[in-house]
Structure formats: C-alpha cells, structure tokens
N, C-alpha and C positions, 0 to 999 in steps of 0.2 A: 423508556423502552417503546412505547406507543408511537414517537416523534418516529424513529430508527423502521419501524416497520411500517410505517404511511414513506417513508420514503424508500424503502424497500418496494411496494404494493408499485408505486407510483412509478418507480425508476421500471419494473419489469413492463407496465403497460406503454412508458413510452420508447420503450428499446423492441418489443413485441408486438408493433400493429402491422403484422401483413397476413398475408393467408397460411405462412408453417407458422402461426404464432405458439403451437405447443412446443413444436420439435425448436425452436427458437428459444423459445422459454427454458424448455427443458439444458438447450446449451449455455445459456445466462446462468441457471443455477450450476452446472459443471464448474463454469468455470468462475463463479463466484468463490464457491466452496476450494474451490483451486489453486486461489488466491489469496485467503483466507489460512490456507497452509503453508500458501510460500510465508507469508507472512509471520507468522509462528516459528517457523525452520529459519528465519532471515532472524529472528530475537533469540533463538536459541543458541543461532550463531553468533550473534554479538557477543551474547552472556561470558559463550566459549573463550571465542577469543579475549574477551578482556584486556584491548587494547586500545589505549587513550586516542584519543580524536576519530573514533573509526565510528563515530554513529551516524555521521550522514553520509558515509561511503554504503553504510546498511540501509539507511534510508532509501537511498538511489537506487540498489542492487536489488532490493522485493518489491520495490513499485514499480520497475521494470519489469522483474520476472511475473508480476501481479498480470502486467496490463499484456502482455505478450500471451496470456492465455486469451486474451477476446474481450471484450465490454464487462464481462461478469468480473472479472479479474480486476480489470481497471475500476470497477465501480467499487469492489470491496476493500481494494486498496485505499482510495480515497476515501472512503466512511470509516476503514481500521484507523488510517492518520489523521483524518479530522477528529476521532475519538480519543486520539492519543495527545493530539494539541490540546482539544478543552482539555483534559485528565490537566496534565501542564499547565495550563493557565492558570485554571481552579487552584492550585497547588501553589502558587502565585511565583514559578519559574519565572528565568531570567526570558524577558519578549525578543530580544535581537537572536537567542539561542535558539525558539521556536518560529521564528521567520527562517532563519536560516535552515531547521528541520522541512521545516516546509518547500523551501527551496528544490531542497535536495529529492525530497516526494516528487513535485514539479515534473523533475529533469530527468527523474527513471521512469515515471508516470508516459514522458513525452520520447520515450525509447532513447535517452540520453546513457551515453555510456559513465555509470555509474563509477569507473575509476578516476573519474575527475577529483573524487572526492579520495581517495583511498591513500592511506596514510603510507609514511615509507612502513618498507618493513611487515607491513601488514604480513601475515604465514599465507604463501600461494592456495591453501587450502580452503582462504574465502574467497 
C-alpha cells in the first residue's frame, strides 16, 4: 500500500508544478476519482453482460473513458490495470492473455476506439 501512495504523492507533484498547482491538484484528484468509477461501472458491466471474448473490448472502453476525463483519469486507469495484471500474474494466469489485456488498456488509454475489440453480438447496451 505504501508503494501505491509514493506513487500517488509523486505522480500529483509531477502533473502539479505550476502556479494553480491547487486548483490543478484539486482537478487531478476529480478526475482520478472519475476514473476510478468508470472503472468499476466498466467491471460491472462486463459481469453484466457475461459474454465470451468481451473482456478486452472492456479493457479498451474504461481506459478510454478513464483517460478522457484528463491525466487524473488516465493515471488511475493505469495503476487500477497494472493492479489487475500483478493480481493475474500472482495468480500464475496465462502471460499472452495478460499482454493482450494490456494491449487493449494501451489502445483506450491512447483514445483508440475500443470496438476494435468488441465481440459480434455484443447487446448495443455496452
């Protein structure tokens, strides 16, 4: 947990040195927390739908919508999916499964339209 918030501390100081650095900061944390929710509504929606091969169309869809809130967004997206690769790894997951997770992070992270990935069939409703 210590690791998680020196790079938290660390990440706000180097996105934050100018003169609004509060109202700056203050925006970082918006929209960390921001992201942090898509994030959560993007796994609730997978859950939902429960439809085979759809998880890196999910991947690509919340770290899109993560990073489209501003730096806060994109940064929490990357430390929720690097949190979710170790989880994975530790777990001793298949490695070509979490490259390709991470791919797909990558490509919504980099404003990539996440239906690249999206399965036939998927319901219009994700």
């Amino acid at each position: 947990m210590k690791f998680f918030t020196c790079i938290f501390l660390l990440s706000l100081v180097l996105c934050v040195t100018s003169d609004n650095w509060a109202r700056r900061a203050g925006k970082f944390m918006k929209d960390a927390f921001g992201g942090a929710k898509d994030m959560a509504r993007a796994y609730t929606d997978m859950r939902e739908a429960n439809w085979k091969h759809s998880d890196k169309y999910f991947h690509a869809r919340v770290n899109r919508d993560a990073a489209q809130r501003g730096p806060g967004g994109a940064w929490a997206a990357k430390v929720i999916s690097d949190a979710r690769d170790f989880y994975k790894r530790m777990r001793g997951r298949d490695e070509a499964d979490r490259h390709a997770d991470q791919e797909a992070n990558r490509w919504g992270r980099g404003g990539g339209d996440p239906n690249r990935y999206r399965p036939k069939n998927l319901p219009e409703k994700y």
